[in-house]
C-alpha positions as CSV (number, residue, x, y, z in Angstrom):
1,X,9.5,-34.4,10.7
2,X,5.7,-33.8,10.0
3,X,3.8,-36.0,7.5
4,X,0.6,-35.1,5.9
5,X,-2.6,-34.9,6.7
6,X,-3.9,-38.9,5.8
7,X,-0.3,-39.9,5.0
8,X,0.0,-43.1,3.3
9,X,3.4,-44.9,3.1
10,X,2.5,-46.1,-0.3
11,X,2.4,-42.8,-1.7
12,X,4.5,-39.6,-3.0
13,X,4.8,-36.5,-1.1
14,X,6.6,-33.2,-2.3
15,X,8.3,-31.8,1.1
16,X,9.4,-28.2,3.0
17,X,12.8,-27.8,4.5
18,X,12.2,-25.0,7.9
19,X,15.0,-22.9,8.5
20,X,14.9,-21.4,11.7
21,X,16.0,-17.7,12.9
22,X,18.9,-16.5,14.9
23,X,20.6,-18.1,13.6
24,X,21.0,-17.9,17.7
25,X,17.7,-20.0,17.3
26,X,16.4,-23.9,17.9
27,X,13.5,-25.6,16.9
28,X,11.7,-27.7,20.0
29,X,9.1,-29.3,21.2
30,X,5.9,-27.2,20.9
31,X,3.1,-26.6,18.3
32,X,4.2,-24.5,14.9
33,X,1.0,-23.2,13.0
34,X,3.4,-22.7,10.1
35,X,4.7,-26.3,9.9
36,X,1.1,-28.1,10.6
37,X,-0.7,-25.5,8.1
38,X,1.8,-26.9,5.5
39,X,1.2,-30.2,6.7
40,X,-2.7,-29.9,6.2
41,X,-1.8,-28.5,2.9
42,X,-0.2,-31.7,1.8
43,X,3.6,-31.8,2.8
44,X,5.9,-33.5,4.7
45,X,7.7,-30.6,6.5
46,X,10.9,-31.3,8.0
47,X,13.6,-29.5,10.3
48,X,16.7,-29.2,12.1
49,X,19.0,-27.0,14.3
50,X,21.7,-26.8,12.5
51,X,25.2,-25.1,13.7
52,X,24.8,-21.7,14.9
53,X,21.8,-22.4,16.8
54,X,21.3,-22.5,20.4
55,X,21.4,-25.5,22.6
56,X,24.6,-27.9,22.1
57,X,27.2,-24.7,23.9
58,X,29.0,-21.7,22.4
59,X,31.1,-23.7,19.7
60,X,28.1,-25.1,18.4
61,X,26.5,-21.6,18.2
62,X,29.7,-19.8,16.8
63,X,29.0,-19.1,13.0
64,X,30.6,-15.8,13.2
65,X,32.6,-15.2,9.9
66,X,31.9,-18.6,8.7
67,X,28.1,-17.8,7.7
68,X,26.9,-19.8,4.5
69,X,29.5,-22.7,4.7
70,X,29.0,-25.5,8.7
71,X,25.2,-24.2,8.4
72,X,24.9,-24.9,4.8
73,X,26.0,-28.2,5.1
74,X,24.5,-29.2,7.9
75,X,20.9,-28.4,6.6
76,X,21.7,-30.1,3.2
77,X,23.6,-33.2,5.1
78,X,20.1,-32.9,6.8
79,X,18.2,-33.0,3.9
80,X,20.1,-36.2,2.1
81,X,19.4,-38.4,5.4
82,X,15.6,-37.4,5.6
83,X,15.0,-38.3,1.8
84,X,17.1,-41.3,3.1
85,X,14.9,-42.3,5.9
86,X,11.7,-41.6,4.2
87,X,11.0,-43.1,0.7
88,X,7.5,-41.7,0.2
89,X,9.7,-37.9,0.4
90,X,10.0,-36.6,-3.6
91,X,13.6,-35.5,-3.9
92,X,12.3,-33.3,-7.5
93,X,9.2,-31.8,-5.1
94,X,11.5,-30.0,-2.3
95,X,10.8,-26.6,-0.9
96,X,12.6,-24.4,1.3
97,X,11.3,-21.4,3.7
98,X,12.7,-19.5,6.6
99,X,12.7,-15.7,8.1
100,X,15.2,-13.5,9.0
101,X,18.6,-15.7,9.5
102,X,16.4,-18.3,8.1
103,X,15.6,-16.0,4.8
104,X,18.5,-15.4,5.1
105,X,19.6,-19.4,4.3
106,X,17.1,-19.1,1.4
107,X,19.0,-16.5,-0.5
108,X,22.0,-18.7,0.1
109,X,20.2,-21.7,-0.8
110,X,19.4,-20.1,-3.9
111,X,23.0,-19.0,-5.3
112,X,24.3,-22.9,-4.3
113,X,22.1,-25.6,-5.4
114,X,19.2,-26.3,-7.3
115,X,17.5,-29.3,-5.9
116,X,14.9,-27.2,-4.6
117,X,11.7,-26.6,-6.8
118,X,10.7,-23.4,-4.7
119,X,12.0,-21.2,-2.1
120,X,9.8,-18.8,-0.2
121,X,12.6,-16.6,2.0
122,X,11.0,-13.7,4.4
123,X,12.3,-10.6,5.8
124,X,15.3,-12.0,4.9
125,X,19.5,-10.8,4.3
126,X,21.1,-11.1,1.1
127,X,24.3,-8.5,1.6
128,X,26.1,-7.7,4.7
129,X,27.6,-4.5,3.2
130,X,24.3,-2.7,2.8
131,X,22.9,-4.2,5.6
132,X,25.9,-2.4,8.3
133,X,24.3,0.7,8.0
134,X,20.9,0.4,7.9
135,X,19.8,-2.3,10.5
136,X,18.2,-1.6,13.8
137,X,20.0,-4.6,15.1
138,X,23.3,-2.2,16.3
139,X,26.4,-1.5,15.1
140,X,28.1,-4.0,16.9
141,X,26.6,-7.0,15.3
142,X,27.4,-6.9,11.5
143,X,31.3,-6.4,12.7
144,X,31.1,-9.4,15.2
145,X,29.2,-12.0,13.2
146,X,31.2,-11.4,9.8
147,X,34.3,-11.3,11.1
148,X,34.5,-8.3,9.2
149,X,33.6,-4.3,8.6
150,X,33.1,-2.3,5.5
151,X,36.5,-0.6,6.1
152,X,38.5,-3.0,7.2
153,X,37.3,-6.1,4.7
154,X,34.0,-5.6,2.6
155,X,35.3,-8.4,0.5
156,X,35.2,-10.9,3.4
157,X,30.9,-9.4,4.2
158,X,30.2,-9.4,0.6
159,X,31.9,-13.3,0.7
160,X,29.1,-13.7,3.0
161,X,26.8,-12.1,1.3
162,X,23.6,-14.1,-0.8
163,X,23.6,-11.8,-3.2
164,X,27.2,-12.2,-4.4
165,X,25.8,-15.7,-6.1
166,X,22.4,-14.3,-7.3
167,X,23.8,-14.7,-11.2
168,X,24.1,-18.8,-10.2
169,X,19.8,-19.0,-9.0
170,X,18.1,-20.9,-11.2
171,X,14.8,-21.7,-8.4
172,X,11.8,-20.2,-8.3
173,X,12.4,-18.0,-5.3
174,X,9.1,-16.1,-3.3
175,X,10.4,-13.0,-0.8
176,X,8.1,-11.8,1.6
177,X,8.9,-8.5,3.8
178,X,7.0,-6.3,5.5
179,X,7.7,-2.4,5.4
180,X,8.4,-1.4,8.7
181,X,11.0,-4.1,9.3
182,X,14.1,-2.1,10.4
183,X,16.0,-5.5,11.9
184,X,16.1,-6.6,8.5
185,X,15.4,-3.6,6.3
186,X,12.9,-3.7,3.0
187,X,16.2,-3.3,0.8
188,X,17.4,-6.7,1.9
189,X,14.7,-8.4,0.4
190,X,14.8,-5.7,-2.9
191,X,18.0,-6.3,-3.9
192,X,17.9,-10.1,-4.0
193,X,14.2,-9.5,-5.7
194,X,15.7,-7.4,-8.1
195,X,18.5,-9.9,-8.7
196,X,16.4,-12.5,-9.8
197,X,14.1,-10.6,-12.4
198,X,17.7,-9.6,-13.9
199,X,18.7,-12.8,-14.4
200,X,15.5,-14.3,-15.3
201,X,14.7,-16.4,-12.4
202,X,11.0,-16.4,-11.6
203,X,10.2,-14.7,-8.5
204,X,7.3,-12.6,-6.6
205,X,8.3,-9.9,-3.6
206,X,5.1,-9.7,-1.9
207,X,5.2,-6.4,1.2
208,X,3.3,-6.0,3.9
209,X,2.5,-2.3,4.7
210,X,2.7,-1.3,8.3
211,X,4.2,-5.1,9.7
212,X,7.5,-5.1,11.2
213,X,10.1,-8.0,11.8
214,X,7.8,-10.2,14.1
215,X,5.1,-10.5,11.6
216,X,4.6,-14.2,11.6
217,X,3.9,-14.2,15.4
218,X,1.9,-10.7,15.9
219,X,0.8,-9.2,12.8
220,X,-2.2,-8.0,12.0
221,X,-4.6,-11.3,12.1
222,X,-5.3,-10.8,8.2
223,X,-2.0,-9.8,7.3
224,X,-0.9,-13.3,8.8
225,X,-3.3,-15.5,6.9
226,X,-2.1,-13.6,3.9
227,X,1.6,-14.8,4.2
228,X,0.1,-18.5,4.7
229,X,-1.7,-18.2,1.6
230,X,1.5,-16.3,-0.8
231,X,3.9,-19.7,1.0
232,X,0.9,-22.0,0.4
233,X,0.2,-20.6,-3.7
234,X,4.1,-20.7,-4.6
235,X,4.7,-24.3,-3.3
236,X,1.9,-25.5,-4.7
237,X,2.5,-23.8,-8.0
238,X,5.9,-25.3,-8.5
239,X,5.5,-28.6,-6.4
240,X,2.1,-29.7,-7.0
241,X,1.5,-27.7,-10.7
242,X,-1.4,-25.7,-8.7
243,X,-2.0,-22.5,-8.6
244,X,-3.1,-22.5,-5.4
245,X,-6.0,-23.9,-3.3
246,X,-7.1,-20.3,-2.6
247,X,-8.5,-21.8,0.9
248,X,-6.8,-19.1,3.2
């Protein structure tokens, strides 16, 4: 966990949940602009490897086919013993964020629960069937991580799938994605976008023209502090009733 910038104990704070990617991913020990921007900006950021991550051996790691259910539970389990541990955490001011297997926790964070005020989820998944033939990632992976192909069980990759639970999202959800993202393709992010304007969540898709998947880390400088400020507006907006400190 992160606290504020001049936290006091006596005080409320509203807080971000950080989803990391991978999901083949762990958080460690080193310096995150992300989570101390946020931090500067007011919130008590807080994170976890949760199953499917690296670190703790192969059957800790193996989410394949079980993608939305051990690593959903672990990073709301999470959640519950943080707001546990920390009183001056608001339980009605909680945000969520994450890229790629980490949007992808978002969209399924959206269709499950709605104790979170906002969601930002970048260059993100939200349906395993479209995403078998149009991902860069190869045409092995989609197969081994669901459990599951088109042919021989869509039902069991659209089980899996965010998008399958977009008519339960009530939270206002931000998606950021950038254009020449061909891990996780523009249409991932589209389809769960156009989702929630159907069914009257409110939402923003924000693109980033000529970015690709590792825009966070080595996109153009601008394009970067951009992002910052879209993450930074739409918590503030719906945690702190700002529209936005307009300081990035």
């Amino acid at each position: 966990m992160i606290r504020p910038v001049d936290f006091d104990e006596n005080k409320t704070y509203p807080g971000i949940l950080e989803i990391h990617g991978g999901p083949r991913g762990a958080y460690g020990e080193i310096f995150f602009h992300e989570m101390q921007q946020f931090a500067a900006e007011g919130f008590i950021v807080f994170f976890c490897n949760p199953r499917g991550g690296s670190g703790r051996g192969e059957a800790f790691a193996d989410l394949r086919g079980k993608y939305g259910t051990i690593d959903y539970r672990d990073l709301m389990d999470f959640t519950d013993h943080v707001l546990a541990c920390v009183p001056q955490l608001d339980p009605e001011r909680l945000g969520a964020c994450g890229g790629s297997y980490g949007g992808f926790m978002c969209n399924w964070i959206e269709g499950h629960t709605d104790r979170f005020a906002a969601i930002a989820s970048q260059r993100s998944i939200s349906n395993w069937v479209a995403d078998f033939g149009s991902s860069e990632i190869g045409v092995t992976f989609d197969a081994n991580e669901m459990g599951a192909t088109p042919w021989k069980d869509m039902e069991k990759m659209w089980e899996q799938s965010p998008l399958k639970y977009a008519d339960r999202a009530k939270t206002p959800i931000l998606f950021i994605h950038s254009l020449c993202d061909y891990n996780c393709t523009v249409d991932q992010g589209a389809e769960m976008f156009t989702a929630m304007k159907y069914f009257g969540v409110p939402s923003r898709m924000v693109l980033f023209e000529g970015e690709n998947h590792s825009l966070s880390r080595s996109g153009k400088p601008k394009h970067r502090l951009r992002r910052l400020k879209e993450m930074n507006d739409w918590f503030r907006r719906y945690m702190m009733n700002e529209k936005g400190n307009g300081g990035l």
